[in-house]
N, C-alpha and C positions, 0 to 999 in steps of 0.2 A: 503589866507587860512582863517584867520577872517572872510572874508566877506562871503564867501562857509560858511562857520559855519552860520554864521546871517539868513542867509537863508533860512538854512538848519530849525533853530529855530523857523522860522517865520512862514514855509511850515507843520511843526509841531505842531505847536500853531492851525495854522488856521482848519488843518485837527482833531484836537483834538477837537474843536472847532463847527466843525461841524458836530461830529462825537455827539456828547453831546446834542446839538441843535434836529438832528435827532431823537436819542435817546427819548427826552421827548416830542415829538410829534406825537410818536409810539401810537396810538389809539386801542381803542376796534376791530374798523372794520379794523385795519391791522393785529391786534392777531389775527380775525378769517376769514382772509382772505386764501384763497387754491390757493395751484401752484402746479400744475402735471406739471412735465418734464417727456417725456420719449422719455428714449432713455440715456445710459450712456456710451458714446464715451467720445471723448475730449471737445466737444459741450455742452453735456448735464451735462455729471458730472462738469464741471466748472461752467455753469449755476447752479445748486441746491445748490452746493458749497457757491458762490456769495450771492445768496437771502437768506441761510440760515445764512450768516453772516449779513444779511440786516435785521435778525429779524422775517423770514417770516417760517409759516412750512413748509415743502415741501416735498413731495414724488417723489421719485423717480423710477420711472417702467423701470427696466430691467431683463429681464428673464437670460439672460446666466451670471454663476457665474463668470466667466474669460470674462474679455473683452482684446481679439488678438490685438494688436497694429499695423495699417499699416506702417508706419514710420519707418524704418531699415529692412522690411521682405525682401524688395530685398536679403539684406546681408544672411539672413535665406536661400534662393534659392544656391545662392553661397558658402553655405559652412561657411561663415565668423562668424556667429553666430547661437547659439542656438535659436530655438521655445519661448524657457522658458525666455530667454528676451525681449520676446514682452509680455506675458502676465502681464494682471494688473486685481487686484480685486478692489472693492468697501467698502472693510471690512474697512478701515480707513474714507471712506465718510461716513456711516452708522454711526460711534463709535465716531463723530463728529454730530450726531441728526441730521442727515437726514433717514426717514423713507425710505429703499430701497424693494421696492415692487417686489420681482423676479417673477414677472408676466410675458407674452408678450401682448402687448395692442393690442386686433383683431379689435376695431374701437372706435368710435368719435361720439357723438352726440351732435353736435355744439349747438344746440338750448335750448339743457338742461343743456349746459355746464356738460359733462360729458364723464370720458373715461371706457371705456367695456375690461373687462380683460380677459384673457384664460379660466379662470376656471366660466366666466362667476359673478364672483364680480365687483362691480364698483367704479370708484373714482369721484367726484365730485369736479366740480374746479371754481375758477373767472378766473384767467388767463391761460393758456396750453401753453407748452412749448414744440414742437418736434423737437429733435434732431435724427432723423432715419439715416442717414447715408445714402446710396447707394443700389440699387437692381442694381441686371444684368439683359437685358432685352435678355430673352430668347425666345422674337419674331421678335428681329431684325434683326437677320442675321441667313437666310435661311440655315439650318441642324446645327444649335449651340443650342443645348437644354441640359438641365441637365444631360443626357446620355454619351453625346459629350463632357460637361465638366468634365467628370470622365476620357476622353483621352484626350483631349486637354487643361489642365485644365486654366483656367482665375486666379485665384491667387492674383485677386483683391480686394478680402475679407479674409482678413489676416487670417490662422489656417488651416487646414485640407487642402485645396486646394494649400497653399505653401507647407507643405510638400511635397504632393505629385508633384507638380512641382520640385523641390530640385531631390528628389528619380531618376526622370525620365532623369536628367541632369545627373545624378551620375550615371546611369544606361547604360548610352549613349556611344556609342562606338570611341574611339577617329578617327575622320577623319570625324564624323557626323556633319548634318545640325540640328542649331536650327532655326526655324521661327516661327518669332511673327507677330503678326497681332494689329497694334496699329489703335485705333476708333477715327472720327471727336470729334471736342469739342462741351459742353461741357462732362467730366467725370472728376471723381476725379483723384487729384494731377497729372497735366498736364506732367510734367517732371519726371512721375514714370517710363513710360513703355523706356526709355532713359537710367535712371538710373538703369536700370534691365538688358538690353541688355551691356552696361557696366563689371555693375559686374558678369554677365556670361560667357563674353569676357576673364575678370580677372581670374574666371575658368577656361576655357576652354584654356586660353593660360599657365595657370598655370598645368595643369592636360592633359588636351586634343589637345594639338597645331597642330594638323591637323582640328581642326575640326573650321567652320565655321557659323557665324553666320547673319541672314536674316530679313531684318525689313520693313515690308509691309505696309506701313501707308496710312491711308484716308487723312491726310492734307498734303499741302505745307509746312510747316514748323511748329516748334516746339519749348517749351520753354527752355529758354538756349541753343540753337543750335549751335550758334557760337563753344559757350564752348564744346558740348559734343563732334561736331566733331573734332574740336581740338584736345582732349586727345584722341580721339580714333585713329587719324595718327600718335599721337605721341605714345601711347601706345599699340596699339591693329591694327598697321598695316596691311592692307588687309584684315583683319578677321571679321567686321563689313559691311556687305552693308546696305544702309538704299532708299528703294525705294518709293518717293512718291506719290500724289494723282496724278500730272500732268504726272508722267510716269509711270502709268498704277501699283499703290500701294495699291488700294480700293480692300481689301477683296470682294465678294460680296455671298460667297456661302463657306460652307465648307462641306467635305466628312472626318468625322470624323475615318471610315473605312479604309479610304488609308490615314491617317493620312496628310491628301490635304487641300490646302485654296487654292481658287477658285478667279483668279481677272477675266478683261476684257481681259487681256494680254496673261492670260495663267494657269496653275494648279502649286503650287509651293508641294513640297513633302517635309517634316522633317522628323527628327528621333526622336528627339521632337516637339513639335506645340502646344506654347504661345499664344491664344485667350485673348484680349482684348476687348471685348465685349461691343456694345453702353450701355448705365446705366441710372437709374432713379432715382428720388429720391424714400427712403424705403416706403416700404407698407405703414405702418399706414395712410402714408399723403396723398396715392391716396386715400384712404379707408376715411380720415378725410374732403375729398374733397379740400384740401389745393392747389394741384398740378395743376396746366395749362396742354392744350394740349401737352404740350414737354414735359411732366412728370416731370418737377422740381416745382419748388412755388415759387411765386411771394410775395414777401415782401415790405413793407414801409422800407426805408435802415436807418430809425433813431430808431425805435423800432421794427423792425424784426417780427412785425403784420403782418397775412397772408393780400393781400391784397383780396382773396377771402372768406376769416372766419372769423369773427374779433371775439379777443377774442383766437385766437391762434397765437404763434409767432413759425415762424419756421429759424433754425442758422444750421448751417454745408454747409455738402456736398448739403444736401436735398434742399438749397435754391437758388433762383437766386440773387447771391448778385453783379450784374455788372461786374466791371475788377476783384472784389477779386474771387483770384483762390479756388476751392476747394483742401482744406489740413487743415492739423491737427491744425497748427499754427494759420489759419484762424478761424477754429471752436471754437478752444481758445479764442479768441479775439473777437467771436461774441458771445461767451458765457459771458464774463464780461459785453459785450456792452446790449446785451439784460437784463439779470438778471438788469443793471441800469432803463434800460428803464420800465421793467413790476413793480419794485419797486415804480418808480414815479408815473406812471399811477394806482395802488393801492394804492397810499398816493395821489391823485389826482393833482399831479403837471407835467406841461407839461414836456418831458423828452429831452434835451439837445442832438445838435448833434453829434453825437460820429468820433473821428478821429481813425481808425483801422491800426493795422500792421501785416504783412506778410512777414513772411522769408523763404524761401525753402529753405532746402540745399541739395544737392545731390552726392553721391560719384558715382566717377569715376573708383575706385582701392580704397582698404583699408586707402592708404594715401594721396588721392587725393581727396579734397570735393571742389564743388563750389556751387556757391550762388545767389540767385535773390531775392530781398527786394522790398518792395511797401507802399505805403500809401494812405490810401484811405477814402472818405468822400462824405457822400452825397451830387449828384448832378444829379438834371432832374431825379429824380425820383428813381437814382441806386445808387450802392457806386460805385465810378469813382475814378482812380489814382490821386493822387496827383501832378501833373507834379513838375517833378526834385526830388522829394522827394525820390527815389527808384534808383533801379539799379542792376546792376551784376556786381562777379566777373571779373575783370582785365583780359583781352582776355591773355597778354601777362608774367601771373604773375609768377616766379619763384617756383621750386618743394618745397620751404620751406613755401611759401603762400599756397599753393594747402593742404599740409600739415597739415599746422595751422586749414583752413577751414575743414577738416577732423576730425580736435580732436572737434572743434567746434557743430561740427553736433554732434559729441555723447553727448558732456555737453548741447546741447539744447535737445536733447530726455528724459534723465537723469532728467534735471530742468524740463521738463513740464510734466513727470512722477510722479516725487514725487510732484510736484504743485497742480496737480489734483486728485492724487491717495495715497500719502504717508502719 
């Protein structure tokens, strides 16, 4: 115990220390230095967050006043929780001097360093920070357009389209088919559309135990697989099928009309139909020229600098960041690691590799959660795993484990809630 103390002291001194040092080195040209972030998810608000504890000003551009949380909306679809617990505002980042700009940013002119707002005002900046999040790409899969997602809805951007997902399960006659259509990688939070067919299952066995449910996927396999089908032989018996890319699972067509998804195999028919739809990274960054042909953006993995714009760094969903998965926890964690990196590169010091962490957790049933952890650090160019550093849940773990990791997932929503929003 002494020695944890000493340590403790030591870690204290030194961060005080340097916190002090920092401090009186703070120059002219870092007081009028400019950081636009936009975009305030988990990504961005933690980034503005960050630099503005770093001393720097920073505006922050988000047009919508509520930002929908993806992280628990599965539970919203099943009934287990309200709408109103995903939403989060920015009224505590603002009331903490970050200037939040409720603008929506229509483009980027890399060369002026400058971003172009809705109403046509502009921000001027040295460094850009976009945190966009996810589009649905409404040209990938032939008869899935914005019409189609009002019946089949996708439910991948958390608010109005989980609702009505929710509505349509609740609507649904017991004895009914639900079929989802889950998309190749990449797309945001790999282990969502698993975690959702789960707690529908929980539903559906709960409310509707005639009815069954159908899971059409473009890959071979999926994250946490082991895990998920596990609980779902031991929970949700015969009520789950999940058909893959090698046995005829690829969407390729939907007839949003006969409520149909279309493979090579055959036409499957629901009484609801879950589209999961291919994704890109948000507008702004195709528009910022940020994006590659695959519609996501190519990053430096130490400072999250486009490698196509320099001078913009793009963190979240929107980036190619290697093994790290897109999710909340990630965005978090590339939002500290960046906000370090544009800080040193504005006080002209080279900025230090960053070592990142990722935790998913997923529930299975309200008291059932499991988990996959990673660690990850640049290497050849991407952030790559850490070998041995990561892992999952215990294939074989007892109902009081499964349990535990259940209350866990809610104290990790909670904690990175009020972290970045409270």
């Amino acid at each position: 115990m002494p020695q944890a103390l000493t340590r403790r002291t030591l870690l204290k001194t030194a961060v005080v220390g340097a916190a002090a040092a920092a401090f009186s080195r703070r120059t002219a040209a870092q007081a009028s230095s400019k950081v636009v972030v936009v975009g305030g998810g988990f990504g961005g608000a933690t980034c503005a967050r960050e630099l503005q504890r770093a001393g720097f000003a920073i505006s922050l551009v988000e047009a919508n006043a509520v930002y929908t949380a993806c992280p628990f909306s599965n539970a919203v679809i099943a009934g287990l929780r309200p709408i109103e617990a995903q939403q989060l505002k920015l009224d505590a980042v603002e009331k903490g001097g970050i200037a939040v700009v409720r603008q929506r940013a229509t483009r980027v002119d890399p060369q002026a360093r400058r971003v172009i707002l809705a109403d046509g005002s502009s921000l001027d900046y040295d460094r850009l920070v976009l945190s966009p999040g996810i589009d649905i790409r409404f040209d990938a899969l032939p008869g899935y357009d914005e019409a189609a997602a009002a019946i089949m809805p996708h439910a991948w951007k958390a608010g109005e389209q989980t609702i009505l997902l929710r509505r349509q399960l609740e609507a649904m006659d017991d004895g009914g088919i639900f079929v989802m259509a889950a998309p190749a990688n990449p797309f945001r939070c790999p282990p969502g559309p698993y975690e959702r067919a789960s707690l529908v299952a929980h539903y559906l066995k709960t409310h509707k135990p005639r009815s069954k449910l159908l899971i059409l996927d473009a890959k071979d396999s999926f994250s946490k697989q082991r895990l998920f089908q596990a609980a779902w032989q031991d929970l949700y018996p015969g009520m789950i099928e999940w058909v893959s890319l090698s046995s005829g699972g690829k969407v390729i067509e939907v007839d949003a009309k006969a409520n149909t998804l279309v493979t090579d195999f055959g036409r499957h028919k629901g009484d609801v139909v879950n589209v999961i739809p291919p994704q890109r990274a948000g507008e702004i960054a195709q528009v910022a020229g940020v994006a590659d042909r695959t519609g996501w953006c190519p990053i430096d993995p130490v400072t999250f600098e486009s490698r196509l714009q320099p001078g913009i760094h793009v963190i979240g969903d929107a980036s190619i960041a290697g093994g790290m998965p897109k999710s909340a926890f990630s965005a978090n964690a590339q939002g500290k690691a960046c906000a370090a990196a544009v800080a040193g590169l504005l006080r002209g010091k080279a900025p230090a590799e960053p070592k990142l962490i990722n935790t998913c957790y997923s529930l299975v049933a309200p008291d059932y959660g499991i988990s996959v952890a990673g660690v990850y650090t640049p290497r050849n160019g991407l952030l790559a795993d850490v070998e041995g550093a990561g892992g999952t849940s215990p294939v074989n773990a007892p109902p009081s484990f499964r349990a535990q990791e259940a209350v866990y997932a809610e104290a990790w929503f909670q904690t990175i809630s009020r972290e970045v929003y409270g």
